[in-house]
C-alpha positions in Angstrom: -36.5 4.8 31.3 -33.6 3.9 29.4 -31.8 7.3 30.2 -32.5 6.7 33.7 -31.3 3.7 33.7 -28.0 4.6 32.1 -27.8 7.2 34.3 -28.0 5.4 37.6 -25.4 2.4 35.3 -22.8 5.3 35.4 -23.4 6.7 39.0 -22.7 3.0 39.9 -19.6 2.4 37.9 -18.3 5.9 39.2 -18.9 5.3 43.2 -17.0 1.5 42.5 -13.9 3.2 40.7 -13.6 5.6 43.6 -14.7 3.4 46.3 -11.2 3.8 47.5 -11.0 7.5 47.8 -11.5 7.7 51.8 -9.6 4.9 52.8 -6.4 6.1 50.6 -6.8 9.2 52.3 -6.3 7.6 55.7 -3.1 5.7 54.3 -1.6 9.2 53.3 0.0 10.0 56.8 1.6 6.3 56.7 3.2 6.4 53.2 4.7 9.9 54.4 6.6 8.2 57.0 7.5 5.3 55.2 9.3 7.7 52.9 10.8 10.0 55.5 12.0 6.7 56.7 13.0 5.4 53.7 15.3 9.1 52.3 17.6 8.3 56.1 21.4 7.7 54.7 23.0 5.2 57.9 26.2 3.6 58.2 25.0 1.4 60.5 24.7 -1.9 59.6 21.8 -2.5 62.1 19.5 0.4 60.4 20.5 -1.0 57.2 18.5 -3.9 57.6 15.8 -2.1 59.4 15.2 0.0 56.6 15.4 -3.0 53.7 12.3 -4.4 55.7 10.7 -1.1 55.6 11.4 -0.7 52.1 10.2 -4.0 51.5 6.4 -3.1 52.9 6.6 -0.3 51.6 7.0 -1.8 47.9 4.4 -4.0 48.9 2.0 -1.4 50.0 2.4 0.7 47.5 2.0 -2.3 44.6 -1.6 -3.2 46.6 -2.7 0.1 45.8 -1.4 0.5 42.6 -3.4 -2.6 41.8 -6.6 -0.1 42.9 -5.5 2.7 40.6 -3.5 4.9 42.8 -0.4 6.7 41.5 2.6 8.6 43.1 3.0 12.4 41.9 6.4 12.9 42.5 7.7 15.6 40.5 11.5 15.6 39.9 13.8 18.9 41.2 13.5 21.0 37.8 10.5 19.9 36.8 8.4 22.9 35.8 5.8 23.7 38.2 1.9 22.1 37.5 -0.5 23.7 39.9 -3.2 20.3 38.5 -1.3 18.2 40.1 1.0 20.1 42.7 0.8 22.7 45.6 3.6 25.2 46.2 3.9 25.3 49.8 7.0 28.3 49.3 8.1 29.9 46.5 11.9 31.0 46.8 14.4 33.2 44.7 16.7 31.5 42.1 18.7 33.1 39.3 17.7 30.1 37.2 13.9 30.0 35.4 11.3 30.8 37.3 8.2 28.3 38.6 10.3 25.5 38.6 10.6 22.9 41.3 13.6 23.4 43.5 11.9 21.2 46.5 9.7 18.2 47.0 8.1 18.0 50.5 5.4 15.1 50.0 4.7 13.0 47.3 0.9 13.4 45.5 -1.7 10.7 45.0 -4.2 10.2 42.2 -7.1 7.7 42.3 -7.4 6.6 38.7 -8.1 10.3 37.2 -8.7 11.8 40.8 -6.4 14.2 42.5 -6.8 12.8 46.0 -4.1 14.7 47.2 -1.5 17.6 45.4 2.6 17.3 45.6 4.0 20.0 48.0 6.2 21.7 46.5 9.1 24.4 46.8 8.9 26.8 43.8 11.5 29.1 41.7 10.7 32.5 41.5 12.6 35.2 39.9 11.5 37.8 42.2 13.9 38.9 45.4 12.6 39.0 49.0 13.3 42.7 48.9 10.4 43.1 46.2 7.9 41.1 47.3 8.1 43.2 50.6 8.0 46.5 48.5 4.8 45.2 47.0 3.2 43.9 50.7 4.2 47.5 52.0 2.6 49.0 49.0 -0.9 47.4 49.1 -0.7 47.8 52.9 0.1 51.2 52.3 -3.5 51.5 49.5 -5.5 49.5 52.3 -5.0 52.1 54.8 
């Protein structure tokens, strides 16, 4: 009985820590265009202020769920690439080291320990377009 109980103890203490899950899930598409909105450069003075009051609920929003355990994944350009916590949406040649981050596209969440959703990411490769399409026309070439 007392394994059972601490069983169904833990089952409960796991559905109220990610209780959350769904709804953060639905606020995803908003926090993208908040910061789409937000990474705008204006010299108008009218957008100026439009976008200090964005940024402002944006801060605020963010900071609510914050307080609920959820945490930006925002890799840095040069970071090296963490397929845990990030999803290469293209990977592109550059002379530098490969399966680093030359691009982020949207930002990652995490629910306490939970990847809710992965960074998208642009990633280094040292490979030229030329070979990649010697190897496709290769394996095309085994397939048939």
């Amino acid at each position: 009985m007392k394994n059972l109980r601490d069983s169904i103890e833990k089952d409960h203490r796991e559905v109220l820590k990610y209780r959350a899950a769904g709804f953060v899930e639905d606020l995803l598409p908003i926090l993208d265009g908040f910061h789409m909105a937000l990474s705008i450069e204006t010299t108008s003075q009218e957008m100026k202020n439009f976008l200090t009051g964005f940024e402002f609920i944006y801060r605020n929003m963010v900071s609510v769920l914050e307080a609920e355990g959820v945490n930006e994944v925002f890799p840095k350009v040069g970071d090296a690439f963490d397929p845990s916590v990030m999803s290469a949406l293209e990977t592109k040649y550059d002379e530098g080291e490969p399966n680093k981050v030359l691009k982020v596209n949207a930002k990652g969440y995490k629910l306490h320990d939970r990847l809710i959703r992965p960074a998208i990411v642009v990633v280094s490769t040292n490979k030229k377009d030329e070979e990649k399409e010697e190897n496709n026309n290769e394996a095309s070439k085994m397939d048939a």
